[in-house]
C-alpha positions, 0 to 999 in steps of 0.5 A: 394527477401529476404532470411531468414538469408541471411546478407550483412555481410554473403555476405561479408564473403562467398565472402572473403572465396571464394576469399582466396579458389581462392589464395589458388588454385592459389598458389597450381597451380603456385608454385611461390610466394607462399600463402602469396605473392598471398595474398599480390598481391591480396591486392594490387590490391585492394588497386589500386582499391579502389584508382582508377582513382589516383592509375593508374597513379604511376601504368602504365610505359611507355618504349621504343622502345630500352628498355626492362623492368624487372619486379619483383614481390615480388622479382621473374621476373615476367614471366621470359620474359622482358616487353615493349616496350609500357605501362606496369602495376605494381602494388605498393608496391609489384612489381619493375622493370628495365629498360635494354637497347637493343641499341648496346654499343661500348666501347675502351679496354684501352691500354693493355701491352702484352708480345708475343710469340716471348717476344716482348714487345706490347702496344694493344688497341682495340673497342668492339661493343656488344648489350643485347638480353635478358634482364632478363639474364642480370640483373638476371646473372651478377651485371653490365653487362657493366662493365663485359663485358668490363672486359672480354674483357680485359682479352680476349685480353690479353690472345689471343694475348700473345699466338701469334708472333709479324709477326702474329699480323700484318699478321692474325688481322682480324683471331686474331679480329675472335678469340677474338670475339668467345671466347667473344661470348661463355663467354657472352652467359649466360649473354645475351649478343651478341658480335658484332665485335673486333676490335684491334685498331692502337696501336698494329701496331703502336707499332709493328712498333716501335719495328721493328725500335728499332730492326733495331737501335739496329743491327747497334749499337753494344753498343746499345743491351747491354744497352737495355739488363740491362735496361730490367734486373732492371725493371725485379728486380723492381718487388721484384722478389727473383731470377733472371736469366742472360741468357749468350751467348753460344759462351761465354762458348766455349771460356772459354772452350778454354782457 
């Protein structure tokens, strides 16, 4: 049926008006992207499909089992949760993803040299096992998750195992191993990342006995303690330290004082 001044173009124009009211409405309601970024959005998918069945195929990605995809839409995550696994749509131009491994990672602490509670000297390594449970606070809380966390882990190892005896290294490996973990746990929570197990490796008690032949070496030895005394003291003054402290023994004093 025609209506008198009815055109195609006055078709074309209330169906513009009334799509751009929609944007706006949207935009009001959802206030992310903004009025520009729904615009944006809205031309995409126009453009995907005036291009159909060619657009779709650089739209749709396929993800793992194991990953998770992060969508970001005009630079915001696109519903603040991970897609996948399965085939995901997005859009050109307008939306990136990544793609975020949930596989557990095991990485090696390299070798850490620590000084105990007691001032012995330790060489320490360890094995950290850790997995990703979320993986929008991965990408979106830290730059490189990986290597945080393996930084942390350093960091943690070093700390805890300074605060401890070397009869507690060999003795409590399993609390100390507990410790470390929790300390991991409540430091990666935020970035969406669970530790497994810590696990300190042979090094520690390998070290550790080292140094109890040494001890024993240098009881018998008399000149042996001396030696090792001025050897501690020029790798002390390598540090371009300004003061050093020689520790003297106290029966030294009371025959000074004797005489």
């Amino acid at each position: 049926m025609y209506i008198p001044g009815i055109t195609p173009q006055f078709c074309i124009h209330c169906s513009l008006s009334l799509l751009f009211f929609l944007i706006f409405f949207i935009a009001d309601r959802q206030k992310g992207i903004g009025v520009c970024g729904w615009i944006l959005v809205s031309l995409s998918f126009l453009l995907v499909l005036i291009t159909f069945p060619i657009s779709i195929w650089s739209c749709i990605k396929v993800v793992r089992e194991y990953e998770r995809a992060v969508v970001f839409r005009l630079g915001r995550i696109l519903s603040k949760k991970a897609k996948g696994p399965g085939l995901i749509l997005v859009l050109p131009c307008t939306d990136t993803f990544i793609k975020v491994d949930l596989r557990t990672v095991t990485c090696k602490i390299p070798p850490q040299e620590i000084l105990t509670r007691d001032a012995v000297t330790a060489q320490v390594d360890g094995v950290v096992h850790y997995r990703i449970h979320s993986a929008v606070s991965a990408v979106a809380n830290v730059t490189d998750v990986h290597s945080a966390t393996l930084l942390l882990a350093q960091t943690t190892l070093r700390n805890i195992l300074g605060t401890q005896s070397l009869a507690q290294l060999l003795a409590g490996r399993e609390e100390i191993a507990h410790s470390i973990q929790a300390t991991l746990d409540s430091a990666t929570e935020q970035w969406g990342v669970k530790v497994a197990r810590v696990v300190a490796a042979e090094g520690e008690r390998n070290a550790s006995k080292a140094l109890q032949k040494a001890s024993m070496v240098l009881t018998e030895s008399p000149a042996g303690l001396p030696l090792r005394y001025l050897q501690t003291l020029t790798a002390v003054a390598a540090q371009n330290n300004s003061t050093i402290v020689f520790p003297l023994p106290i029966n030294m004093f009371g025959s000074l004082g004797k005489r």
